[in-house]
C-alpha positions as CSV (number, residue, x, y, z in Angstrom):
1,X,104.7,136.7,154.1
2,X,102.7,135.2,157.0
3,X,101.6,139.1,158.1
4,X,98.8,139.6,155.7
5,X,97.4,136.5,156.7
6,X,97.6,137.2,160.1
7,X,96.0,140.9,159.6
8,X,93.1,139.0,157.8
9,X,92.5,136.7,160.3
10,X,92.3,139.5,163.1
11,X,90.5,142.2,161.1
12,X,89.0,140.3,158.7
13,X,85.0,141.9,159.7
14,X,86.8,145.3,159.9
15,X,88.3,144.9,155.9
16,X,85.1,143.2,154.7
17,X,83.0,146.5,156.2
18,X,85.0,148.5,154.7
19,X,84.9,147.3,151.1
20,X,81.4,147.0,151.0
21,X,81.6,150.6,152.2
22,X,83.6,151.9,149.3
23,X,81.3,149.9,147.4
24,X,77.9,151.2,148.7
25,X,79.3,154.9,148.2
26,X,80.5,154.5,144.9
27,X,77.5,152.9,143.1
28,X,74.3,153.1,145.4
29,X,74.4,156.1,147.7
30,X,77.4,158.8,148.5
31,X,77.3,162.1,150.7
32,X,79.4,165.1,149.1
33,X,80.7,168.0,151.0
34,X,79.6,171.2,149.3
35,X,83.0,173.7,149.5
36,X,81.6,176.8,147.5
37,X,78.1,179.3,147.0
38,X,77.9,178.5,143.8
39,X,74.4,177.3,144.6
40,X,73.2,179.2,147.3
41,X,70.2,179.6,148.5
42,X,69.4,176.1,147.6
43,X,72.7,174.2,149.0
44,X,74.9,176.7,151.6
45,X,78.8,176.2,152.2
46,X,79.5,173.3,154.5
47,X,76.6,171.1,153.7
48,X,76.5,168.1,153.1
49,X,74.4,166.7,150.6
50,X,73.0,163.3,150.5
51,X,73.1,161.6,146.7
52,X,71.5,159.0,145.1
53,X,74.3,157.1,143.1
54,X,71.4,155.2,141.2
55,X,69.3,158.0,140.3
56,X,70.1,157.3,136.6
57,X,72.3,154.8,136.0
58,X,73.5,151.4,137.8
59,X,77.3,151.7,136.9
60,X,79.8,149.5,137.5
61,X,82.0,150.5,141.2
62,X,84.9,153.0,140.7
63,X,84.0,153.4,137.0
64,X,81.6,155.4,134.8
65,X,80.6,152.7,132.8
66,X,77.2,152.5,133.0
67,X,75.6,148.7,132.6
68,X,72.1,149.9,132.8
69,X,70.5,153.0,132.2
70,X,67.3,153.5,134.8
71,X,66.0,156.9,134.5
72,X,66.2,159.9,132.1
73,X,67.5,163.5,134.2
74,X,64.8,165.4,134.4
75,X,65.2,169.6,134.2
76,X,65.4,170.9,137.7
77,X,67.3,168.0,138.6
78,X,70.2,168.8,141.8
79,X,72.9,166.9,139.9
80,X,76.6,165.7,140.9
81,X,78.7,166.3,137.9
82,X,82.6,164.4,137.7
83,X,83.7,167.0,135.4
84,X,86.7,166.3,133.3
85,X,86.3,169.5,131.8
86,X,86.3,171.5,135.3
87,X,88.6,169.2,136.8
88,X,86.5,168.0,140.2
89,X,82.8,167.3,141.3
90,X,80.5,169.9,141.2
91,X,76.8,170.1,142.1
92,X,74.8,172.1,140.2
93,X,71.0,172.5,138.6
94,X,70.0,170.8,135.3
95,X,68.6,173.2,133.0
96,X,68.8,171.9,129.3
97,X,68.0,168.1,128.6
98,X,69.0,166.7,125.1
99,X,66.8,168.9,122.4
100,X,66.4,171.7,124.2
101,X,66.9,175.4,122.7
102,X,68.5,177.5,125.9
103,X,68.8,181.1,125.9
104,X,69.4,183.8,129.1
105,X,69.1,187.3,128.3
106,X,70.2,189.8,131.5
107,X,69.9,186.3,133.8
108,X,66.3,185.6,132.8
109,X,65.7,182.2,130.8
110,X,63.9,180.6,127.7
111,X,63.7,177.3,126.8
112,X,62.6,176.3,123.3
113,X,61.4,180.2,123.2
114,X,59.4,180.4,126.5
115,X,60.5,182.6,128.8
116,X,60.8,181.4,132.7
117,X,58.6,183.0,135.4
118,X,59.9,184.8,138.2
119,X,58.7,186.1,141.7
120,X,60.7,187.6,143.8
121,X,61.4,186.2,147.7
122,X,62.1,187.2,150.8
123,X,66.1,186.8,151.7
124,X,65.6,186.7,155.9
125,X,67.5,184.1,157.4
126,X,69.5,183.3,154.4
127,X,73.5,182.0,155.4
128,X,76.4,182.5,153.3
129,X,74.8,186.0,151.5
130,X,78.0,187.7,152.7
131,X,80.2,188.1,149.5
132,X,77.3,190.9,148.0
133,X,73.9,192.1,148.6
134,X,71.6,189.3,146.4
135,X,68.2,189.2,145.1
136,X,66.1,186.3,145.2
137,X,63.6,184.8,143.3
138,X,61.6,181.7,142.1
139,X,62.1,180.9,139.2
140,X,59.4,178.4,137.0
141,X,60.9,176.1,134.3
142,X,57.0,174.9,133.3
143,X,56.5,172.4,136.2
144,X,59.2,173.0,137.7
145,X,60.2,176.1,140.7
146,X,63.6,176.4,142.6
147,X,65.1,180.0,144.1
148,X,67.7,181.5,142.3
149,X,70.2,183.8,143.4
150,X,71.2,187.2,141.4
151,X,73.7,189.5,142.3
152,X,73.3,193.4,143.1
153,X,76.8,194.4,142.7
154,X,78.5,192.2,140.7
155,X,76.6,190.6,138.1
156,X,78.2,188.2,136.1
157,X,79.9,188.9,132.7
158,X,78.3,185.4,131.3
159,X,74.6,186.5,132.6
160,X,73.4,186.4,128.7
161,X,74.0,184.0,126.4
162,X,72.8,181.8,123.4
163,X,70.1,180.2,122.2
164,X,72.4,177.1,122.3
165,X,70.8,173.6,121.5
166,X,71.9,170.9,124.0
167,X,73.2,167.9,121.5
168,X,72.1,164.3,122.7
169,X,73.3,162.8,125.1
170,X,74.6,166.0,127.3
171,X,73.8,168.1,129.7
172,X,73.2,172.2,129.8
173,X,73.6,173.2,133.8
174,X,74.0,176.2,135.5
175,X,74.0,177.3,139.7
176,X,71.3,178.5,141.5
177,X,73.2,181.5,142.5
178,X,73.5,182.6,138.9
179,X,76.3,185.6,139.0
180,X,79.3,183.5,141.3
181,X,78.8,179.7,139.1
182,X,81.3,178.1,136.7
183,X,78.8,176.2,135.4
184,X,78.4,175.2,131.3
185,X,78.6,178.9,130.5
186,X,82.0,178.2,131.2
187,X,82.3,174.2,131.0
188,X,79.9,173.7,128.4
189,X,77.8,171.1,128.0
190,X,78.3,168.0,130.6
191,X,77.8,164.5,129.0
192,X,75.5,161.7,130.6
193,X,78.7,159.7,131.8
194,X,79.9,163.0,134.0
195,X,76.2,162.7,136.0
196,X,76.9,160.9,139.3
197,X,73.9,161.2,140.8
198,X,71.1,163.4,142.1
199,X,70.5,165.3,145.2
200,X,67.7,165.6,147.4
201,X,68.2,166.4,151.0
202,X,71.5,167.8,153.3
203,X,72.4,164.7,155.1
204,X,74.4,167.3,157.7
205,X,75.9,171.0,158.1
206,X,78.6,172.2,159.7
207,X,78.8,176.6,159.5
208,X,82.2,177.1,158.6
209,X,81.5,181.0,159.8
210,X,81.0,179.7,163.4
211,X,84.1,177.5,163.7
212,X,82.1,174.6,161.8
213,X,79.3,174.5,164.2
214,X,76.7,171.8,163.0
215,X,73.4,173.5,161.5
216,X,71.0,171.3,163.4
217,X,67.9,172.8,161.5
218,X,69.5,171.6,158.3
219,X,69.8,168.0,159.1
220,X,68.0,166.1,156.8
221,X,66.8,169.1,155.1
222,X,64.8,168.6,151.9
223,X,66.2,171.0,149.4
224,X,64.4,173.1,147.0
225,X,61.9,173.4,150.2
226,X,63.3,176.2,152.3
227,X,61.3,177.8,154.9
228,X,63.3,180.9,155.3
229,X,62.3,182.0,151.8
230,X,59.2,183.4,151.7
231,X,57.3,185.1,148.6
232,X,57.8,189.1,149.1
233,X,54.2,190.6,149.4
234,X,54.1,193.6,146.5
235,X,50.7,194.8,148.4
């Protein structure tokens, strides 16, 4: 009985620094280690991402109960999902907000009927292309650009689908490398209590092709804003 006491007394800083640790990660601020393609070119295998735990919601620690909502997602959001349809985490792009009519026909997008614009970029440079040759492009959601990722070889079997309308309250997302996502073609839509946060920039990367080397150029990488891609000149 007098042990914990004892431990207390002589690690007492170490405990408290820890708690407020866990609690910082859980509710204000986390890094996620990104294990898959699924949304490469933006995020590459081994990064990891930096996410703000208060993008949206002020929840309270170790729960999804949200006691204050702060901001609405915004399409093109880089969202953190806690997917109790797919089981885990995921990352992926939001596409559809509440309202929205979604529709891909042969990997191109319309939302409420418009289609999205696309302009092909260069792929030099780009890690983690080695599972098939890909295509690149930009793709423009209104105000909003990001690269996308299609396959040459293997497109995917769920590369058209709807128009869908995304109900209140959820979610419609889908990868940035469009033909190797499980995304809500196969999830379907993710509610606003599954959204963990949003990410902006690659805290660290470690290449897990060169024995987990770090990836000094992307620390503290801003994503969406990659200077490897460059528009293809058609001149």
């Amino acid at each position: 009985m007098r042990l914990l006491p004892r431990l207390w007394r002589e690690n007492r800083n170490l405990i408290a620094f820890l708690v407020l640790m866990a609690l910082f990660r859980s509710a204000i601020a986390d890094w996620n280690v990104v294990p898959s393609g699924s949304m490469l070119p933006t995020i590459r295998e081994g990064d990891r991402i930096v996410v703000d735990k208060m993008a949206y919601d002020l929840r309270i620690p170790f729960t999804h109960i949200a006691i204050a909502h702060l901001h609405d997602p915004q399409r093109g959001d880089i969202v953190t999902v806690d997917s109790s349809a797919a089981h885990e985490l995921i990352v992926k792009r939001l596409i559809g907000v509440p309202g929205d009519v979604v529709a891909m026909r042969d990997n191109v997008l319309y939302i409420d009927g418009k289609r999205a614009g696309y302009q092909p970029v260069d792929i030099t440079g780009v890690e983690g292309d080695t599972s098939s040759p890909g295509e690149y492009l930009d793709e423009k959601l209104g105000h909003v650009t990001h690269v996308v990722r299609l396959s040459v070889l293997a497109p995917s079997p769920r590369r058209s689908f709807g128009p869908v309308t995304v109900p209140k309250g959820e979610y419609l997302m889908l990868g940035d490398n469009r033909d190797d996502s499980a995304d809500s073609r196969y999830f379907g839509f993710f509610p606003r209590s599954e959204l963990m946060g949003r990410a902006r920039r690659v805290a660290y990367s470690l290449d897990p092709d060169r024995h987990h080397m770090p990836r000094m150029d992307r620390f503290g990488a801003r994503l969406d804003e990659d200077a490897t891609l460059t528009p293809v000149d058609k001149s």
